[in-house]
C-alpha positions in Angstrom: 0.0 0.0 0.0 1.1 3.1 -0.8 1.5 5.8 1.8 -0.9 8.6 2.7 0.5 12.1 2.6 0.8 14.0 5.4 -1.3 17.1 6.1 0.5 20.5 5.4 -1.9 21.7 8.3 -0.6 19.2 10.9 2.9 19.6 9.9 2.9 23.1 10.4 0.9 22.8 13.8 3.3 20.1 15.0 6.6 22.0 14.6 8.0 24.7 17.6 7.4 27.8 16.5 9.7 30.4 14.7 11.8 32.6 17.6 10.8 36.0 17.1 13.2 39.5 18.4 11.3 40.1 21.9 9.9 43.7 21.8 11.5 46.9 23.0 11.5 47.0 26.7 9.3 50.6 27.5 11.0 53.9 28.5 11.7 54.2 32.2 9.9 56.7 33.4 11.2 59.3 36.1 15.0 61.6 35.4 17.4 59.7 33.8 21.2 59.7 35.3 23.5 62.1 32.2 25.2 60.4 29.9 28.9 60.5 30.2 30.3 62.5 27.4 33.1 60.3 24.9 36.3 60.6 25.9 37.2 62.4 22.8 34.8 65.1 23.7 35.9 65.9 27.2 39.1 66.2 26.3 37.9 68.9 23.2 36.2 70.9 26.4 39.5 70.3 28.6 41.6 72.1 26.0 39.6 74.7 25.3 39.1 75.8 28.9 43.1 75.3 29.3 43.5 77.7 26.7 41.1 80.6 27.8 42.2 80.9 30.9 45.7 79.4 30.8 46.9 81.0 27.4 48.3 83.9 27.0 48.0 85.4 30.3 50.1 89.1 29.6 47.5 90.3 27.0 44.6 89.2 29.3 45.8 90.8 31.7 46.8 93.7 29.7 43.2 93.8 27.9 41.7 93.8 31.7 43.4 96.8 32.4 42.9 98.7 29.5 39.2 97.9 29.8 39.2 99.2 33.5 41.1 102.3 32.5 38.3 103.2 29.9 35.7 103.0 32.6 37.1 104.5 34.9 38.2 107.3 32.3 34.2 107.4 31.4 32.8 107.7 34.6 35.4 110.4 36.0 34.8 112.7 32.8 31.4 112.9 34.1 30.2 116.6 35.1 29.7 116.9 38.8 29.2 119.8 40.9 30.9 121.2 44.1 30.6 124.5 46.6 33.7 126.3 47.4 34.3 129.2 49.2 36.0 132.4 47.5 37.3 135.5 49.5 36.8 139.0 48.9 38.7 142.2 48.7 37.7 145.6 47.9 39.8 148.8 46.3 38.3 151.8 47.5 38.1 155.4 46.4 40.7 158.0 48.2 38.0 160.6 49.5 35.1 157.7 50.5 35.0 155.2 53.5 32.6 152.2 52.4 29.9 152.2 55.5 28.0 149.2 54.0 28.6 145.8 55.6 31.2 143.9 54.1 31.1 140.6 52.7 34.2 138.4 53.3 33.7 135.7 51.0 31.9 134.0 48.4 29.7 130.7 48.1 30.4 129.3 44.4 29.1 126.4 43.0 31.5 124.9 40.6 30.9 122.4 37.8 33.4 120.3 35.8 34.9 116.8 35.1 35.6 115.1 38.4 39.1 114.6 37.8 39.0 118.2 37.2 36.9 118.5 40.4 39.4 116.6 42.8 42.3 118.6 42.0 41.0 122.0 43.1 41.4 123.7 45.8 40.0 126.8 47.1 42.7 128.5 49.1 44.6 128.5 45.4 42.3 131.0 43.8 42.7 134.0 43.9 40.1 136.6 45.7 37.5 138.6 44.3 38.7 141.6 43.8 35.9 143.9 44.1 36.8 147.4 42.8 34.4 150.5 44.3 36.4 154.0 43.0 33.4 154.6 40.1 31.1 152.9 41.7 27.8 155.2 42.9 25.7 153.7 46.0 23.4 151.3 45.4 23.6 147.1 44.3 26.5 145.9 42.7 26.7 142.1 41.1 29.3 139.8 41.4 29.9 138.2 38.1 31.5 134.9 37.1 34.0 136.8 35.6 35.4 138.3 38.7 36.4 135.0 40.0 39.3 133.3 37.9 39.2 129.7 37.7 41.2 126.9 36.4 40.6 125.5 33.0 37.9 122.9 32.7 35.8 124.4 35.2 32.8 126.7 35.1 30.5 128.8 38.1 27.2 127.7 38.1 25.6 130.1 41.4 26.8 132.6 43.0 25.8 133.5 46.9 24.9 136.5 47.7 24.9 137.5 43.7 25.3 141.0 44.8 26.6 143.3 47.1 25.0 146.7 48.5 27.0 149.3 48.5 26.8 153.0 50.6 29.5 155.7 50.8 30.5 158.2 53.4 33.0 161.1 53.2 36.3 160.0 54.5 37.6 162.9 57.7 41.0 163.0 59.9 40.7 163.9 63.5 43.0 164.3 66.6 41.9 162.1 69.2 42.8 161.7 72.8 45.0 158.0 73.4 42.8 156.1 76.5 44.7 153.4 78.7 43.1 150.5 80.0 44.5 148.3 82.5 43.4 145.2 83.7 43.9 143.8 87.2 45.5 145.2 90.7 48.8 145.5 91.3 51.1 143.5 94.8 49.4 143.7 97.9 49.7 146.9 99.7 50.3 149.2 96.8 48.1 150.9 94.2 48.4 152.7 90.6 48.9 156.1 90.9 48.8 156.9 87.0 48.9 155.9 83.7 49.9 157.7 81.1 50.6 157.1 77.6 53.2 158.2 74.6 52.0 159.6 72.7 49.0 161.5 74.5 46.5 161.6 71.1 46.7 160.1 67.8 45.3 160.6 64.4 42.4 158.7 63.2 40.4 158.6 59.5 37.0 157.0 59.0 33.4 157.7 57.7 32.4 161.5 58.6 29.9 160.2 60.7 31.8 158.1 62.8 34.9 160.0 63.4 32.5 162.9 64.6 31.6 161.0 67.4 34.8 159.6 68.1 36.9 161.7 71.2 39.7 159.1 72.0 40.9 155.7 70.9 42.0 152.8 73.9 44.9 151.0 74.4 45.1 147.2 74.6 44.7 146.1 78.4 47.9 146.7 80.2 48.1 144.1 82.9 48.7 145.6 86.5 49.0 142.2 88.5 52.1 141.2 90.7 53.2 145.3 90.2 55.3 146.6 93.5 56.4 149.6 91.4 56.4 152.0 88.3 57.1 150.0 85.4 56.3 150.8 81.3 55.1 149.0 78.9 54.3 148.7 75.0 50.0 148.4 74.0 48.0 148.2 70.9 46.1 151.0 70.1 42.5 150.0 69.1 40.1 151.8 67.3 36.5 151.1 66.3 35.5 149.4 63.2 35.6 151.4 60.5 38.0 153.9 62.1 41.9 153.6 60.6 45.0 154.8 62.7 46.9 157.3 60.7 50.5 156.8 61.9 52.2 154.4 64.2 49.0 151.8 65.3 50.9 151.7 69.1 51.7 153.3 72.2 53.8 153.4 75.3 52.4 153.6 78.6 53.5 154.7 82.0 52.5 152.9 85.1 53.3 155.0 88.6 52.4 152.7 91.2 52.8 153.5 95.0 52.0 152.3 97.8 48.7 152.1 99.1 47.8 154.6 102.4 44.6 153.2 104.3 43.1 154.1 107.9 42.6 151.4 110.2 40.5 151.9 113.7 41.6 149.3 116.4 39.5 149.4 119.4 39.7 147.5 122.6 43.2 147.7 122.7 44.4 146.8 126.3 46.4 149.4 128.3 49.4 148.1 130.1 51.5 149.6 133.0 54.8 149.9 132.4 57.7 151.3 135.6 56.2 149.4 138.3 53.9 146.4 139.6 50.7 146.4 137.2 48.7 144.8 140.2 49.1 147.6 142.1 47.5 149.6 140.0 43.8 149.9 138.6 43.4 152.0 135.3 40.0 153.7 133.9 39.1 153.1 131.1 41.1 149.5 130.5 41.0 149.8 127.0 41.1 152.5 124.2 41.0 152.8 120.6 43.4 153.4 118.2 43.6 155.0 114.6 46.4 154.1 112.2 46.8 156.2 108.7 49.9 155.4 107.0 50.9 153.0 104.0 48.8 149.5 104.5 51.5 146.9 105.3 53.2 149.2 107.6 49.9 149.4 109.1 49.3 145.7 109.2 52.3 145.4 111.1 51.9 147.8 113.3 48.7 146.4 114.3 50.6 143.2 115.9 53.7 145.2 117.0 52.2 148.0 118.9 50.9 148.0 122.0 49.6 151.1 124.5 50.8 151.7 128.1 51.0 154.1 130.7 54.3 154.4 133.0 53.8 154.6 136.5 56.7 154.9 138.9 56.9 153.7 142.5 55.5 156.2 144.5 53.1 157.4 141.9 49.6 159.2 143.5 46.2 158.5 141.9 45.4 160.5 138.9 45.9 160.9 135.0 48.3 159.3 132.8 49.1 160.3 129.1 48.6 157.2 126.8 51.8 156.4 125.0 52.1 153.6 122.2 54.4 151.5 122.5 56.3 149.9 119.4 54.4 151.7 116.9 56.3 152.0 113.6 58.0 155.3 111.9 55.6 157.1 109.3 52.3 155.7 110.7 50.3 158.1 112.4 48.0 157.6 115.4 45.4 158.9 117.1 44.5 157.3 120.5 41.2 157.7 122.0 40.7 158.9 125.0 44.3 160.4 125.2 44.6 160.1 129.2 43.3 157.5 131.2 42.8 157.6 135.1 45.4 155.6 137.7 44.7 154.9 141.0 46.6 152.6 143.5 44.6 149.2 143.6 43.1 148.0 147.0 
């Protein structure tokens, strides 16, 4: 018999089945860790950061500086404004005196490059000159072109921007020289004049003032720790406004003598002198006495002196002149009463 042919069906079924390439696993979801670059490309990144920072470090360097320089060359050229402080002078007319108040200086406000700005200094300009001999009274401005400054910079304000201005004739008079002293001289002495050379002294102001004006004082001559006449050089000072025409000082005399004072001492004890006080009572038991004469001879004659009455043995009761005992030469004294009753004690 002849074989039966096997089904393609059941052949195929029977065999194992074809391997087939598993599918693609799916995408992890979340951050994933970075890829590590190639080793070729980290070292492209190595040599380039070698050579920016590494590489020619003198023009770097140099380009850094040059950049700063521009800035700073930028931002110092900038205008900026300051406030100095200008002084003032004034030329005057010969036959006017300027009775106005005066104004000593200037506030400017200056503008310029700061560079400029930083260098300047206000004591270095010179000061406005402000010139009055054809001027008339009245207001006067004060112009940026009055005050010189250095090159670069300009005035923006100026305070006050004017300056008032009122005349009066200008007079000479002879006035009287005044001391003035200050202070007391040693103990026991006083100032008997003062006197100055020369006695009176020229002056030249406004018409006005000068009328008004009978002498001129002396600085303050000092009188402490004097014993005796001394001289001395002072200052003669006159008003404002007032000029000294000639020498501006004087010499003064100081006569100092000594000082005389009167000095009542009462209850002074009277004591019996030639014989045995007790035996003796006297009435009144004290007196008082005056002392004129120069103070410290005074003052000493106050602890040195002393009044008695002699009484000699055998003496009967009745009056006694006073006599004072020790008193100094040149000091007189007056004793009150003059006599005083004795009588024998019992």
């Amino acid at each position: 018999m002849s074989e039966r042919p096997r089904s393609q069906t059941i052949g195929q079924l029977g065999r194992s089945a074809a391997r087939m390439p598993p599918p693609p696993a799916k995408a992890r979801r979340g951050p994933q860790p970075p890829r590590e670059p190639p080793p070729a490309e980290r070292g492209t990144v190595a040599r380039w950061l070698h050579g920016a920072f590494a590489e020619n470090l003198g023009l770097k360097f140099l380009s850094i500086v040059l950049a700063v320089t521009v800035f700073l060359l930028v931002n110092t050229d900038r205008d900026r404004e300051i406030e100095a402080r200008i002084g003032v002078s004034y030329t005057l007319p010969d036959d006017k005196v300027l009775v106005s108040d005066r104004i000593e200086q200037v506030r400017v406000m200056i503008k310029g490059p700061w560079r400029r700005l930083r260098k300047f200094d206000e004591h270095q300009v010179e000061r406005v000159d402000i010139d009055l001999r054809n001027v008339s009274a009245g207001d006067l401005r004060i112009t940026p072109d009055m005050i010189k400054l250095p090159s670069g910079l300009q005035i923006v304000s100026i305070e006050p921007p004017a300056l008032h201005v009122a005349f009066d004739r200008r007079v000479d008079k002879i006035v009287e020289v005044a001391t003035s002293v200050e202070g007391r001289p040693a103990h026991g002495y006083v100032v008997a004049e003062v006197k100055a050379n020369p006695a009176t002294v020229k002056v030249r102001g406004a018409e006005r003032i000068i009328a008004a004006l009978s002498s001129v004082r002396t600085s303050a001559v000092l009188l402490a720790g004097h014993a005796e006449a001394f001289d001395t050089d002072a200052d003669l000072l006159p008003p404002n406004g007032v000029a000294i025409v000639g020498p501006t000082g004087a010499n003064v005399h100081v006569a100092i003598d000594e000082e005389l004072v009167t000095r009542k001492l009462p209850g002074l004890a009277v004591q019996v002198r030639g014989d045995d006080a007790a035996k003796w009572t006297i009435r009144p038991a004290q007196i008082e006495v005056t002392l004129t004469g120069a103070l410290l001879a005074v003052e000493k004659a106050k602890t040195a002196m002393t009044p008695i009455v002699k009484v000699t043995p055998g003496e009967k009761a009745g009056e006694a002149d006073l006599i004072l005992d020790g008193l100094p030469p040149g000091i007189g004294a007056k004793i009150s009463p003059e006599r005083v009753k004795i009588a024998p004690a019992h």
